[in-house]
C-alpha positions as CSV (number, residue, x, y, z in Angstrom):
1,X,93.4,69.1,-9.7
2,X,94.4,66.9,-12.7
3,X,91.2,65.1,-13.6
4,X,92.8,62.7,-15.5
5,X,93.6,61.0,-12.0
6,X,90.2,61.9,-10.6
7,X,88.6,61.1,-13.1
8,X,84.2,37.9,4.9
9,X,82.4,35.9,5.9
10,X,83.9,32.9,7.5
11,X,82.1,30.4,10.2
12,X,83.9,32.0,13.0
13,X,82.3,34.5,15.1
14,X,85.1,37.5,15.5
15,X,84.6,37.2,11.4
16,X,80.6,37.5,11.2
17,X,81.3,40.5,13.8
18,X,83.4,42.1,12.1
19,X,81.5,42.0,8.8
20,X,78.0,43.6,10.7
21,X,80.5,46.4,12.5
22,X,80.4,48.5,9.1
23,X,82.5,50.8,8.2
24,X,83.8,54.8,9.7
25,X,83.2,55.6,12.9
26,X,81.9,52.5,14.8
27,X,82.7,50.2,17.6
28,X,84.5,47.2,16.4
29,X,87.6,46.2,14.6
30,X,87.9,44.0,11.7
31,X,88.0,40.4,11.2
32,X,91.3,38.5,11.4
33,X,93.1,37.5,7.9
34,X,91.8,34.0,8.7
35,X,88.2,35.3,8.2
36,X,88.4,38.2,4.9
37,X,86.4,37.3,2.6
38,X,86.9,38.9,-1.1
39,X,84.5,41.2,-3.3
40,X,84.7,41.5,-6.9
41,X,83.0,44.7,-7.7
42,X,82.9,46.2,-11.6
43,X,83.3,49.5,-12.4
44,X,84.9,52.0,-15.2
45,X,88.4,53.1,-15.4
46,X,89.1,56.7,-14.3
47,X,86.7,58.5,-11.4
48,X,84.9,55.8,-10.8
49,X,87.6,53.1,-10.0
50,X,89.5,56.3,-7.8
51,X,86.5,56.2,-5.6
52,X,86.5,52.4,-5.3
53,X,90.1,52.6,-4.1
54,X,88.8,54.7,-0.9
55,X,86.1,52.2,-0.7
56,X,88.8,49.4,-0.4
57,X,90.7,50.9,2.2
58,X,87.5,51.3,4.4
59,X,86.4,47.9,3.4
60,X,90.2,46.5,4.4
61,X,90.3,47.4,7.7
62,X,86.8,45.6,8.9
63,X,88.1,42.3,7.1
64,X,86.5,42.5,3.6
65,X,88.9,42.8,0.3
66,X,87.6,44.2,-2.2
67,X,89.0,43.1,-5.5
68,X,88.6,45.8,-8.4
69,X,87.7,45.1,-11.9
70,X,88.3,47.6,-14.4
71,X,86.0,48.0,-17.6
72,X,86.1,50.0,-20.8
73,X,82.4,50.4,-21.7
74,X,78.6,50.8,-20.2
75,X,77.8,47.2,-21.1
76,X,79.9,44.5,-19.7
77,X,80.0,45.8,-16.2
78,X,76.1,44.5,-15.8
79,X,76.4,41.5,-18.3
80,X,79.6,40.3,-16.0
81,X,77.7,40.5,-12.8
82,X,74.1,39.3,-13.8
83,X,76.7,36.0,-15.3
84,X,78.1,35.9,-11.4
85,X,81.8,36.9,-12.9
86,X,81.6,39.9,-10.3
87,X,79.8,40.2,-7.1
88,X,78.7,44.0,-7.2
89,X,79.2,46.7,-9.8
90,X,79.3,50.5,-9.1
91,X,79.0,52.7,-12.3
92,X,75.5,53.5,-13.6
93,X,72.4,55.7,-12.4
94,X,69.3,53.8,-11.3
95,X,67.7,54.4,-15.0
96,X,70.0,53.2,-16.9
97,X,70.2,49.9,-15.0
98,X,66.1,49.5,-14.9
99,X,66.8,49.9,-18.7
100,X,69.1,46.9,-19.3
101,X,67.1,44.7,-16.8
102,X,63.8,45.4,-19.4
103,X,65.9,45.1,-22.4
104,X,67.9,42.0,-21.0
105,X,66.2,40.3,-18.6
106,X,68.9,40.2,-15.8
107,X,68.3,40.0,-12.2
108,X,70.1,43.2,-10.5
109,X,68.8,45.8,-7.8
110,X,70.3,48.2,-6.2
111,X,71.5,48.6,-3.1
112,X,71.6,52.1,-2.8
113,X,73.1,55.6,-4.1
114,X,77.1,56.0,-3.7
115,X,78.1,59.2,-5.7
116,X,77.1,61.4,-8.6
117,X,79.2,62.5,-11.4
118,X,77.5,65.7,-12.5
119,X,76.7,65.2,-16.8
120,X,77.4,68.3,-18.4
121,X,77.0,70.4,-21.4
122,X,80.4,71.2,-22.9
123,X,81.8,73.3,-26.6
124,X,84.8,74.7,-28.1
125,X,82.6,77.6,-29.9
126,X,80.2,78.7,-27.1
127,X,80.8,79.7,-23.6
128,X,76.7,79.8,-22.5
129,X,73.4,79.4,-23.3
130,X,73.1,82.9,-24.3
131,X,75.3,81.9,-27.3
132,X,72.9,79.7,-28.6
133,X,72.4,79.8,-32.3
134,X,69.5,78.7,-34.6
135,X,70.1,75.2,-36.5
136,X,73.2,74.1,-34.3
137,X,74.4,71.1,-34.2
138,X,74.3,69.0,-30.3
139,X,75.1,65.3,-29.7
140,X,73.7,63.6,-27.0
141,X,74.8,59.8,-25.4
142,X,72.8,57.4,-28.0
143,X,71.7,55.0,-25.1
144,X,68.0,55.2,-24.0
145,X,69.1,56.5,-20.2
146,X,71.6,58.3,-20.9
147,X,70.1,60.4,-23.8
148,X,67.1,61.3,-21.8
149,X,70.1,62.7,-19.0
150,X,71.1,65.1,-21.7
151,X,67.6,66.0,-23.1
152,X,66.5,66.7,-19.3
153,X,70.0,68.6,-18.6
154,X,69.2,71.2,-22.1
155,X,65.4,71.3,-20.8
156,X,66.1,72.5,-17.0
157,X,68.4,75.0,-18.7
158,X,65.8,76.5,-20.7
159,X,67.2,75.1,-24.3
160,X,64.6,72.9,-25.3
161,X,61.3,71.3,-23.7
162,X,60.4,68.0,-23.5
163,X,56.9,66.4,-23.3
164,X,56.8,65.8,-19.1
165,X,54.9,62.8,-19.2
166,X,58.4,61.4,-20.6
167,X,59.7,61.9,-17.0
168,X,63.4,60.3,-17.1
169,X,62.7,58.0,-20.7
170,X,62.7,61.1,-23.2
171,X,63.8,60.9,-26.6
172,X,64.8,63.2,-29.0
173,X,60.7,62.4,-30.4
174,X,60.0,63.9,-26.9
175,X,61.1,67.5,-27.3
176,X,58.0,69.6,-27.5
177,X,59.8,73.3,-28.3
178,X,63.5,73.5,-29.9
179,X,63.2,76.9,-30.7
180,X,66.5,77.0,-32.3
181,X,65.7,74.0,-34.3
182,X,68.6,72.4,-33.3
183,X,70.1,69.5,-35.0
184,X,70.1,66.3,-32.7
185,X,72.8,63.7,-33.4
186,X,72.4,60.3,-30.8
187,X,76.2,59.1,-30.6
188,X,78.0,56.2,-28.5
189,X,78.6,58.1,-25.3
190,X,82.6,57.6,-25.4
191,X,82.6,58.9,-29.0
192,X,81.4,62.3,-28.0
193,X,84.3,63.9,-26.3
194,X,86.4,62.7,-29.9
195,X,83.9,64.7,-31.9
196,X,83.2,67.8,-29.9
197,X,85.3,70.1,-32.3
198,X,82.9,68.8,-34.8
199,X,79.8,69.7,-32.9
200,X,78.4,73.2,-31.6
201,X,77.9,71.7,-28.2
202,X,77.6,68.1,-26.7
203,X,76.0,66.4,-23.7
204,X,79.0,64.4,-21.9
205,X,78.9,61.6,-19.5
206,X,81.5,63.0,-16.5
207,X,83.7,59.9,-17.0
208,X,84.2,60.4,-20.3
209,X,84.6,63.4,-20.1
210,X,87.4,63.7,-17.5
211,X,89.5,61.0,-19.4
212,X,89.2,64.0,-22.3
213,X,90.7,66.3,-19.8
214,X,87.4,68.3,-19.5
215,X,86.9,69.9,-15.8
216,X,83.3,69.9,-15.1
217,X,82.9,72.8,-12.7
218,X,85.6,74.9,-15.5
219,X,84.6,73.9,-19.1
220,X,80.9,72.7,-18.6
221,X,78.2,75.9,-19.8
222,X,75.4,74.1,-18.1
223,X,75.9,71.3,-15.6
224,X,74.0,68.9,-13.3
225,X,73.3,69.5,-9.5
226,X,73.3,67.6,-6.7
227,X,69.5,67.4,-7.2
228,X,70.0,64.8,-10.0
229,X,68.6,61.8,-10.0
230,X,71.3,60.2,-11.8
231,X,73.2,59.4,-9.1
232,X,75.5,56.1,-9.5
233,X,74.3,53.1,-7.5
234,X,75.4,49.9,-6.1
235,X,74.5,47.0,-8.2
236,X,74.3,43.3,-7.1
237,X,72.3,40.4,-8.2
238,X,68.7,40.4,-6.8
239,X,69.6,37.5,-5.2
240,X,72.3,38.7,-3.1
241,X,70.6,41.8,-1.8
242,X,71.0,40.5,1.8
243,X,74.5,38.8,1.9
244,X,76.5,40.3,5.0
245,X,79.7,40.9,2.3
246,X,77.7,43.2,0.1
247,X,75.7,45.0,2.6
248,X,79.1,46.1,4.5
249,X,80.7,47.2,1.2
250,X,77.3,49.3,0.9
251,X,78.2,51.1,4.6
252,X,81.7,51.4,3.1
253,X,80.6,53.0,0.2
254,X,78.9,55.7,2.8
255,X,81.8,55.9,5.3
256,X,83.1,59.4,6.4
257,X,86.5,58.9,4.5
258,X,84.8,58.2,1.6
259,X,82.8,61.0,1.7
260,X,85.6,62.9,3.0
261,X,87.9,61.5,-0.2
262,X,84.8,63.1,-2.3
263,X,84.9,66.4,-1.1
264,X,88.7,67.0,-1.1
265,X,89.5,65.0,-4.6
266,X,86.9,66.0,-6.6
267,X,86.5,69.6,-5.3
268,X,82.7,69.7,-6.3
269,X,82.6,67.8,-9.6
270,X,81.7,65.0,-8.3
271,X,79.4,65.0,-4.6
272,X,78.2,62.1,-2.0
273,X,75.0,60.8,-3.4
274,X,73.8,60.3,0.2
């Protein structure tokens, strides 16, 4: 697989039916072109937007477009849709959005899990944990969520432990036992995959990590399961949580050619969050 590619309403009836159909295998076809309604949904570049692409073919067919807007970083896809410059983002775990509405103030939920890209722990020196050296260098994501994802990843494989009561908001203040007195370095997630060579090993955000050309289930020495609670959701304004365009691109999100697309694109290093 080359991972650098994996990496409606309207007032008419036929419309609102074929908005409340949903999507894969049910009764129903979709609304006329007279009654589509449009979707801006947020995501990142690589993986993320791939999936989306499935997602707007289920979403096409039951009269919803869904129009896809492409961002380079972890901020602007929330900042964008808490402003109401996008209807619906998908590109963030639960924690890390629960982080930004405390540190921001916006007014997002979730509608639900979509997929999880495993976070793994990746070198050019070491091929497992039984490598492991005293006083080596690691670099984690420098974002609050993200950075406890890594510290959790090197604790459930045995590398460090972290103070439990610190359940999914663990710092590097939080680690309890490094028994190789390894050196932590906190760095700007997309910088990571740059500076590897530099590093012993590195905690890497799958999206960043497949525009690097780094195949999870091949170069990762320790890597997330589908037990993870870091799944990517659906985010939309709190406000929109019950509008009939959003809750269809949810059942879109979870149709059998999506999941289908999963399975056969991703080949395991990526899995159906549902």
């Amino acid at each position: 697989m080359n991972v650098k590619k994996w990496i409606c309403m309207s007032l008419v009836p036929a419309a609102v039916i074929g908005l409340l159909a949903g999507c894969g295998n049910t009764a129903g076809g979709g609304a006329s072109s007279e009654g589509t309604k449009t979707v801006k949904v947020g995501t990142l570049s690589g993986p993320h937007s791939e999936v989306l692409e499935e997602v707007k073919k289920a979403a096409a067919s039951k009269g919803l477009n869904v129009e896809i807007v492409e961002f380079n970083d972890y901020v602007q896809p929330n900042e964008t849709l808490n402003n109401g410059e996008i209807d619906a983002n998908m590109y963030q775990h639960l924690p890390f959005l629960q982080n930004h509405i405390k540190d921001r103030g916006y007014k997002l939920s979730s509608m639900g899990t979509t997929i999880l890209f495993p976070m793994g722990v990746y070198s050019t020196k070491i091929k497992s944990v039984d490598e492991i050296r005293d006083h080596m260098t690691v670099a984690i994501p420098n974002d609050p969520s993200n950075g406890a994802r890594g510290l959790e990843l090197l604790d459930k494989a045995g590398v460090i432990k972290l103070n439990k009561e610190k359940n999914g908001k663990a710092s590097v203040t939080d680690i309890v036992e490094n028994p190789h007195q390894l050196v932590f370095k906190e760095v700007d997630a997309a910088m990571i995959p740059r500076m590897l060579p530099d590093l012993d090993f590195a905690a890497i955000n799958n999206s960043y990590a497949a525009k690097s050309g780094l195949v999870p289930t091949r170069d990762a020495f320790i890597l997330e399961g589908a037990d993870s609670p870091y799944a990517n959701i659906l985010a939309v304004r709190t406000a929109d949580l019950d509008r009939p365009e959003l809750k269809l691109l949810m059942e879109c999100f979870r149709s059998p050619e999506v999941k289908q697309f999963i399975q056969d694109h991703f080949k395991g290093a990526a899995v159906a969050a549902w």
